[in-house]
C-alpha positions as CSV (number, residue, x, y, z in Angstrom):
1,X,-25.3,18.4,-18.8
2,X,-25.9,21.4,-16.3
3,X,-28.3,20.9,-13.3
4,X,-31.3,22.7,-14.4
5,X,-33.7,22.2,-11.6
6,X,-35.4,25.8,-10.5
7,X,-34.4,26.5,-14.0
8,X,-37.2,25.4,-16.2
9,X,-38.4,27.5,-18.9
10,X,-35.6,29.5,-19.4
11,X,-33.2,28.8,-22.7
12,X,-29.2,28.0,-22.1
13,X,-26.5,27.6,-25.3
14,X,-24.2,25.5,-25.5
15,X,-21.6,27.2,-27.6
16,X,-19.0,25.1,-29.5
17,X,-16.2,26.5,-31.2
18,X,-14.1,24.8,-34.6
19,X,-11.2,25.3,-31.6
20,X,-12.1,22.3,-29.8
21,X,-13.7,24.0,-27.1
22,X,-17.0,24.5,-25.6
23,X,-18.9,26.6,-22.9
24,X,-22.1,27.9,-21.4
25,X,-24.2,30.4,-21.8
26,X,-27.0,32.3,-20.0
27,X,-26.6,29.8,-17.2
28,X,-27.7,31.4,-13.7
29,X,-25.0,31.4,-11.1
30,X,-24.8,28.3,-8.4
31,X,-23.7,29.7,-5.2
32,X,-22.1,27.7,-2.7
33,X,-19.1,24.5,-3.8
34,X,-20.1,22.4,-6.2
35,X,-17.9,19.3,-7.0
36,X,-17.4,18.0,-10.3
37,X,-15.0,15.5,-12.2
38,X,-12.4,17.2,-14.6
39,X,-9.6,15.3,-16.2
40,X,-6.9,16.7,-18.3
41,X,-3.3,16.3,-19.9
42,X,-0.3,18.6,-19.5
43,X,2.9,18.7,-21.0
44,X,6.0,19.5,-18.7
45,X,8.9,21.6,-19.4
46,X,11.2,19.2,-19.3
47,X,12.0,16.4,-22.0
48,X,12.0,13.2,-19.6
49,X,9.0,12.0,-17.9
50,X,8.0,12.5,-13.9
51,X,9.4,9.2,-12.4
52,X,11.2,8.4,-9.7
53,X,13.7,5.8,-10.2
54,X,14.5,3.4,-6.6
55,X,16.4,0.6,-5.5
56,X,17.1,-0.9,-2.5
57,X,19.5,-1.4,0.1
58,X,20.7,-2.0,3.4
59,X,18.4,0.0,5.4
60,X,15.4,0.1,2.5
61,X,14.9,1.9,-0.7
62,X,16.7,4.9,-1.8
63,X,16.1,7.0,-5.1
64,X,15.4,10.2,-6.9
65,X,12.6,12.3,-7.9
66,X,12.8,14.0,-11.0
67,X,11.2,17.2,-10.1
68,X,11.4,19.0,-13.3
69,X,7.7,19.9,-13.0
70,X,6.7,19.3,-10.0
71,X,7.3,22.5,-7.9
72,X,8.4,22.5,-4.2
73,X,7.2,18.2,-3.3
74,X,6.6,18.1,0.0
75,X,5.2,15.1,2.2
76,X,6.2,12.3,0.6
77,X,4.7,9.1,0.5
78,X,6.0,5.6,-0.9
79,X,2.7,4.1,-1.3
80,X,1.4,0.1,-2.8
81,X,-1.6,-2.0,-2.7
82,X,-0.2,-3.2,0.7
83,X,0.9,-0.7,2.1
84,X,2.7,3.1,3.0
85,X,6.1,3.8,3.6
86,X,7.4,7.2,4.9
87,X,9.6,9.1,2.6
88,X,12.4,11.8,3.3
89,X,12.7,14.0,0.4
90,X,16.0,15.8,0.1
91,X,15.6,19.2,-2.2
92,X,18.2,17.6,-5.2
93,X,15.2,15.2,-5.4
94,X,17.2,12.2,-3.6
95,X,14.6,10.3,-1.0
96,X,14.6,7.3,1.2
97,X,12.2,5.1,2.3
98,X,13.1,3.4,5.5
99,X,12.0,-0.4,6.1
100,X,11.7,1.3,9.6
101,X,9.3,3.9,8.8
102,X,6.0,1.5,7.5
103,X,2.9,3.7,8.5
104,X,0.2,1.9,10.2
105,X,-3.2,1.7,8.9
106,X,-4.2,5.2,9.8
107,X,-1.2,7.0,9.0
108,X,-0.6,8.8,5.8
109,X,1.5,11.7,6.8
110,X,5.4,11.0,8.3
111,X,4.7,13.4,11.0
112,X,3.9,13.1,15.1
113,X,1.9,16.7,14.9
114,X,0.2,18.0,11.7
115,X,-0.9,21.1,10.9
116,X,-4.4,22.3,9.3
117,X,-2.7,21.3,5.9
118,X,-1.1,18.4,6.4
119,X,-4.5,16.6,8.2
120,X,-5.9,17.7,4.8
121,X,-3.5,16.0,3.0
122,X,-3.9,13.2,5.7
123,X,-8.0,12.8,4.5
124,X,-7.6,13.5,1.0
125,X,-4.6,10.1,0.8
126,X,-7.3,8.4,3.1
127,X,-9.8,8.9,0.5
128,X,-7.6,8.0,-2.6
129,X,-5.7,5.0,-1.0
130,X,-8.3,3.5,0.5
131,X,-11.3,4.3,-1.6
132,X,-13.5,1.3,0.5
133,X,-15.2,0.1,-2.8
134,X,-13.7,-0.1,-6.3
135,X,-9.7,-1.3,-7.3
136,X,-7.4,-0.9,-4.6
137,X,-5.3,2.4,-5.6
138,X,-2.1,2.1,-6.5
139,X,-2.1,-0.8,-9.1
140,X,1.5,0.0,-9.1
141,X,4.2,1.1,-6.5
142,X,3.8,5.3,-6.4
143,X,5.6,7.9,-5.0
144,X,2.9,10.0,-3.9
145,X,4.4,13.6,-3.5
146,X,2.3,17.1,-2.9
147,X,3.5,20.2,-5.0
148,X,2.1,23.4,-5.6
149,X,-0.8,24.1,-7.5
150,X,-0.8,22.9,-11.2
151,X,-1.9,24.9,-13.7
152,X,-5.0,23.0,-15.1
153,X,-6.4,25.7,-17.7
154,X,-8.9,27.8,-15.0
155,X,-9.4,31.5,-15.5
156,X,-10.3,33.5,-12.5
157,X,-11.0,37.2,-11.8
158,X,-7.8,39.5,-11.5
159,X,-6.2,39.7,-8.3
160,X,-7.6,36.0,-7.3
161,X,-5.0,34.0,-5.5
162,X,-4.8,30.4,-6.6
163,X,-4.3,28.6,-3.4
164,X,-3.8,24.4,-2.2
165,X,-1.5,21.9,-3.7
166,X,-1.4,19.4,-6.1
167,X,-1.4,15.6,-5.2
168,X,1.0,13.5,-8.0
169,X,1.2,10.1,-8.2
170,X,4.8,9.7,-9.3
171,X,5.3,6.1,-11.3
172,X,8.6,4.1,-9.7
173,X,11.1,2.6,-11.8
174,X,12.2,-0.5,-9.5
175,X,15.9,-1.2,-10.2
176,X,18.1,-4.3,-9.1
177,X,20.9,-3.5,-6.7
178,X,24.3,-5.3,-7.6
179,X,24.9,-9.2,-7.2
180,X,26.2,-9.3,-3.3
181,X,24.3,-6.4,-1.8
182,X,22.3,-6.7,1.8
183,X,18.8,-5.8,1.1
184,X,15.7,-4.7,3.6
185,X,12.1,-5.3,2.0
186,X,9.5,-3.8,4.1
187,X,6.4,-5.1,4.2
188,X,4.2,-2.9,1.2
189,X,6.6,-4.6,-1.1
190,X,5.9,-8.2,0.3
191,X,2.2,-8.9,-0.7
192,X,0.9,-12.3,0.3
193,X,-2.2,-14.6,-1.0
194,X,-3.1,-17.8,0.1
195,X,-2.3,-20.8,-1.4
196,X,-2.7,-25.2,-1.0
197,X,-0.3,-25.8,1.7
198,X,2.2,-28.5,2.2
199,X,0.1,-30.6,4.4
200,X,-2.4,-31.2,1.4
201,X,-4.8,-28.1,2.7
202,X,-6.8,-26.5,-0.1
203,X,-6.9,-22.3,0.2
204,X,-8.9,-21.2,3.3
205,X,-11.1,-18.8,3.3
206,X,-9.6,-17.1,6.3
207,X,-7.9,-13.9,4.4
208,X,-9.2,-12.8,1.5
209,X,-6.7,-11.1,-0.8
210,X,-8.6,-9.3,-3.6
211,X,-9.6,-7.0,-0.7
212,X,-6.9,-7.2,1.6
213,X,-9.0,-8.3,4.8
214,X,-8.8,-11.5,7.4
215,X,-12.1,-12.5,8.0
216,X,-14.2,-13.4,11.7
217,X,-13.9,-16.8,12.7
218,X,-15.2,-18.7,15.8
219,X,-13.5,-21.8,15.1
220,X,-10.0,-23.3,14.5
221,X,-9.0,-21.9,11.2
222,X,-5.3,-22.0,8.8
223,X,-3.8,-20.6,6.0
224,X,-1.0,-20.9,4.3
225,X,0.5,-17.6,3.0
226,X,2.5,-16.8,0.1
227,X,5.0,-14.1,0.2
228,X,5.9,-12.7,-3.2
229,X,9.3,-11.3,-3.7
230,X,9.4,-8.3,-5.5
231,X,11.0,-9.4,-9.3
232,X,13.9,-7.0,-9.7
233,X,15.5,-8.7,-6.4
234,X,15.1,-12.0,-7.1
235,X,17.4,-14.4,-6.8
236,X,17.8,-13.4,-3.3
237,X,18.8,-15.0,-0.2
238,X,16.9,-14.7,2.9
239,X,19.5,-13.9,6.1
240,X,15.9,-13.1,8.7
241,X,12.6,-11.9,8.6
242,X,10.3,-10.5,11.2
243,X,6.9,-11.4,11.4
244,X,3.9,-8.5,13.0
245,X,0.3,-9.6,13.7
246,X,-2.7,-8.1,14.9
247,X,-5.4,-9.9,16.8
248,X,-8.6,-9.4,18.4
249,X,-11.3,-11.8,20.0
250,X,-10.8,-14.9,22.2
251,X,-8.4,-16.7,19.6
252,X,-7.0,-18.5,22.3
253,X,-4.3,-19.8,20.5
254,X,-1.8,-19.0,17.5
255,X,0.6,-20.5,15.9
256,X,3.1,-19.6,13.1
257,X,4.8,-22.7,11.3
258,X,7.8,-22.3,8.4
259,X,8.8,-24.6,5.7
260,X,12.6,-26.3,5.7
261,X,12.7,-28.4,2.6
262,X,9.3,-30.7,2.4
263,X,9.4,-30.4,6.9
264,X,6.4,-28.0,8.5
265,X,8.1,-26.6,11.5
266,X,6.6,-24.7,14.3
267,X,8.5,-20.9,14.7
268,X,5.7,-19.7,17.7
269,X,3.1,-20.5,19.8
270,X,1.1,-17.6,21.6
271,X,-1.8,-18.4,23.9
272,X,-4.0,-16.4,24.7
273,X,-2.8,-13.5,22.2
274,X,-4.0,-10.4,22.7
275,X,-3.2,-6.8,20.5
276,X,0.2,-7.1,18.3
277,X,2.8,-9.9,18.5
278,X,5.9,-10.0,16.7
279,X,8.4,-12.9,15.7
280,X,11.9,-13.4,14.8
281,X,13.1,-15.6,12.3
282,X,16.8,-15.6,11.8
283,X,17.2,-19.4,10.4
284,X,17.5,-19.0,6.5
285,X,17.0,-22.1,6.1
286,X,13.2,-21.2,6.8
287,X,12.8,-18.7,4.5
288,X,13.6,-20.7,1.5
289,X,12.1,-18.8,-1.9
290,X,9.8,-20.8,-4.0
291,X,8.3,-19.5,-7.0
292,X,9.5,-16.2,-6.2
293,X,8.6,-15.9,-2.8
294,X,8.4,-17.5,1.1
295,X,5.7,-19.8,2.4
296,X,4.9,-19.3,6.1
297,X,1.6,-21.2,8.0
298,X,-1.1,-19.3,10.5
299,X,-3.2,-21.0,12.5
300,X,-5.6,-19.3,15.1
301,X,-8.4,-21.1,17.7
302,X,-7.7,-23.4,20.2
303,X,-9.5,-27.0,19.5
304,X,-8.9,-28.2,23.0
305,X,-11.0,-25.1,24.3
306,X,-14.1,-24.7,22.1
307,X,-15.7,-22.3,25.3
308,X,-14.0,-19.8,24.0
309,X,-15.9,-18.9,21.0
310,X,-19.4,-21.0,21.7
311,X,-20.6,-20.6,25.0
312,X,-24.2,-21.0,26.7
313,X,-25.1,-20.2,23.2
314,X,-23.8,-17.6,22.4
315,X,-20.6,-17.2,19.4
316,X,-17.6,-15.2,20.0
317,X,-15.7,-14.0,17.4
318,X,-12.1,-14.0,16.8
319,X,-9.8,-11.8,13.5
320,X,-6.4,-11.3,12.8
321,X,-6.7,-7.6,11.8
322,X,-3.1,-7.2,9.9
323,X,-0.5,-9.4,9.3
324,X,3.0,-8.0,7.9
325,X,6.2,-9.3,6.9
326,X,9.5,-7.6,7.2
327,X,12.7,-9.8,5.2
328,X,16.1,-9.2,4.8
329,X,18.6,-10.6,2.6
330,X,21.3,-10.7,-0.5
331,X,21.6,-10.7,-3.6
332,X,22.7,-13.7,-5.7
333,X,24.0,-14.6,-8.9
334,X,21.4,-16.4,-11.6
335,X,22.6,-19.9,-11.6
336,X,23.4,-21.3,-15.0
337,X,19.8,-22.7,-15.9
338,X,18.2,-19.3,-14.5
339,X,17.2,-16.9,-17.6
């Protein structure tokens, strides 16, 4: 229904045709922007759907758009629930996604100066991707791709220009690269949960992956993080990974531990950690996939040095504020009681 406040007493219609359509009538003029939810469906020219179909590779993902109705895609975006990836869109619809080009947290645009448009774009992917409360958006890997103006059924005065672009969310068609081929996964396409680690620990509470956030702590705390693979690669084997974390607060120390066979092993030890740290992990035998994916240990705090967090009664805080995985490896061959 219309707002009608400043409007009572006076009669509106609400004319509805056998057409399937409806409108107004004798409604006074709102002056100003007004916002409003609108949701329709349009067919394209074209026969096959909008998709983009990607695999990877070597340095990545590579792929192509199928533009046939989307006119003129500009500033690209390979987004997931974990993640962005910057995008370089070729005008045949060909794109790449470089493991090397993972935005940060702030970044939604793969550009060092943006114009008036692009930091519009910039706030309206900040508001979709990251909508604070509600589902995470995407549910599935996107390509997120802005195109001119689609043509949504409005009828303006003559001689109006239509002007700003449309935002599509293009569905990905993951496909698996042949038996033998290097392969870089960047981080949005290595989501992690935590699970009972080897050492008989239950689940923590110390990241909590329905909303993708590590929480404060002021004492020791561990998890034990699962990796998931995506599915089209698997079986895969590891050749090195790179690990990225973010910390803030008087952790005092942090530790990152891998699994060979049933053995915990220690990988690094940082004390004293401040900002981002990074770690290397070139021994596959490290990196071993179970149930489609890689099990790595985190703990943060220093036990020997409780001062650091509870002192002349006061508590200090400590968070890891991002955590990321880079891997690379091969693809293998299904063994023979693989399906």
């Amino acid at each position: 229904m219309p707002d009608r406040e400043d409007n009572e007493g006076q009669t509106a219609r609400m004319v509805w045709t056998d057409m399937e359509t409806w409108e107004w009538q004798n409604l006074p003029p709102k002056y100003g922007q007004r916002l409003g939810r609108f949701s329709t469906a349009l067919a394209t020219a074209s026969t096959r759907r909008i998709e983009a179909r990607v695999t990877f590779g070597k340095n990545g993902l590579t792929g192509r758009l199928n533009t046939q109705g989307v006119s003129h895609p500009a500033d690209a975006v390979l987004a997931t629930q974990d993640g962005r990836i910057g995008v370089e869109l070729s005008a045949d619809g060909s794109f790449q996604a470089r493991a090397s080009q993972v935005f940060s947290d702030e970044q939604f645009i793969a550009a060092e100066l943006l114009t008036d448009e692009q930091n519009r774009r910039s706030r309206t992917l900040a508001a979709v991707l990251n909508p604070g409360n509600g589902p995470r958006f995407p549910s599935e890997p996107k390509l997120m791709v802005w195109a001119d103006p689609l043509d949504l059924g409005f009828r303006f005065d003559e001689g109006h220009r239509q002007l700003g672009a449309a935002l599509v969310a293009v569905p990905l068609v993951l496909e698996r690269p042949p038996v033998g081929t290097e392969v870089a996964v960047p981080s949005p396409f290595l989501s992690y949960r935590t699970v009972p680690g080897l050492d008989g620990s239950v689940a923590s509470g110390l990241y909590d992956h329905r909303n993708h956030e590590w929480q404060l702590r002021s004492v020791p705390s561990s998890a034990w993080l699962h990796f998931k693979l995506p599915a089209v690669l698997l079986p895969l084997e590891p050749l090195r990974a790179k690990l990225t974390v973010q910390v803030t607060g008087p952790v005092g120390k942090l530790e990152i531990a891998g699994v060979r066979g049933k053995e915990i092993v220690p990988l690094k030890v940082w004390m004293d950690p401040v900002g981002t740290l990074s770690v290397e992990m070139d021994d596959p035998t490290l990196l071993q996939v179970t149930n489609g994916g890689i099990l790595l240990k985190v703990s943060g705090g220093d036990p020997a040095r409780p001062e650091l967090t509870l002192s002349s009664g006061k508590t200090s805080y400590w968070r890891i504020e991002a955590l990321r995985l880079e891997l690379q490896g091969t693809t293998a061959a299904a063994s023979a009681n693989q399906p």
